[in-house]
N, C-alpha and C positions, 0 to 999 in steps of 0.2 A: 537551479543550476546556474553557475558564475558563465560570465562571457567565456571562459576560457574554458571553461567546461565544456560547453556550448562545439569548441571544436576541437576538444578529445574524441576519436570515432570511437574507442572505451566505452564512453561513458556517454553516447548521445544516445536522443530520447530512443533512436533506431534502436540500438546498442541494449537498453533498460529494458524495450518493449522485449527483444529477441531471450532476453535472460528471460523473461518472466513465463515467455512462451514455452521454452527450453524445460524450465522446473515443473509447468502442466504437463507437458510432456514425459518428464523424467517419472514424477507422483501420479499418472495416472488422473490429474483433476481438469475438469471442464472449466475452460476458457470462457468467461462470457462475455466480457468488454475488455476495452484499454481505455483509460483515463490519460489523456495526456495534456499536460499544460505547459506549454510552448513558452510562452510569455510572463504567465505571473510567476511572481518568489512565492518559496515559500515560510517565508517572515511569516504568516499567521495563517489562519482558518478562512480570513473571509478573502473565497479562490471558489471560480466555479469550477474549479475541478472537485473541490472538497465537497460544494452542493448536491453537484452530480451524483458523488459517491455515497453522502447521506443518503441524496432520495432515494437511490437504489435499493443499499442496506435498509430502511426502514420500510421499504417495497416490496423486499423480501426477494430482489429479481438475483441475490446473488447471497451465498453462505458463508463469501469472508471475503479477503482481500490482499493482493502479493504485492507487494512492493521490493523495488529492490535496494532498497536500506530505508530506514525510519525515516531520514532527514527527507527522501521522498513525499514522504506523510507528512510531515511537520518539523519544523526547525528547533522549537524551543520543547523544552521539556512538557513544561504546562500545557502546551496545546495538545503534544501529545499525551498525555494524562489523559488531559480532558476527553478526547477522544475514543481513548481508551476505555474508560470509566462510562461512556457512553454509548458503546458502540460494540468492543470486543470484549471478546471475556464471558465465562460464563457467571459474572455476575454483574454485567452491564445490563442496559436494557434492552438490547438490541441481541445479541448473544453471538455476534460476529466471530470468525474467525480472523486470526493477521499472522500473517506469514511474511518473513524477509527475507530475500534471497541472500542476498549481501554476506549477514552473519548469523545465517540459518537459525531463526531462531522461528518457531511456530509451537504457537500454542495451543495445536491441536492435536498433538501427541501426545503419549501418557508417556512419562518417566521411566524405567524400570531398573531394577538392579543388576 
């Protein structure tokens, strides 16, 4: 998040947390943390918020993950690939769930006609 971002009430970390609570709420799913990182960009992976969120997912303390838009998760595409390919999906390794509030996109629902 940009300095200016920083003091959009929109868009502060408050502002993200509250959507994110908002969508567990609205879907019925269990809250289990908030990951929040105050300080670091997120220009790439190496961010202990990102560790955090690893060791949980590979810990198995949580089924997926909300964010409220990708850029949240990762800046560049690659990283989020990478992430992806690794983590969400049911053909990662991890088999993660990702869910974005932003532009509602989760990949944990079936498509239907």
């Amino acid at each position: 998040m940009s300095a200016e971002e920083q003091d959009d009430p929109s868009i502060s970390l408050d502002a993200q947390a509250e959507k994110i609570r908002s969508y567990c709420e609205i879907y019925d799913l269990k809250l289990v943390y908030i990951i929040e990182e105050a300080v670091h960009s997120g220009r790439n992976l190496d961010r202990p918020g990102i560790d955090a969120l690893i060791k949980r997912l590979k810990a198995r303390e949580a089924d997926g993950v909300i964010v409220t838009g990708l850029d949240r998760l990762a800046r560049s595409l690659g990283d989020l690939n990478t992430l992806t390919q690794e983590y969400f999906g049911e053909n990662s390794k991890i088999g993660a769930k990702l869910v974005t509030v932003k532009y509602i996109y989760d990949n944990t629902r079936e498509f239907k006609d």
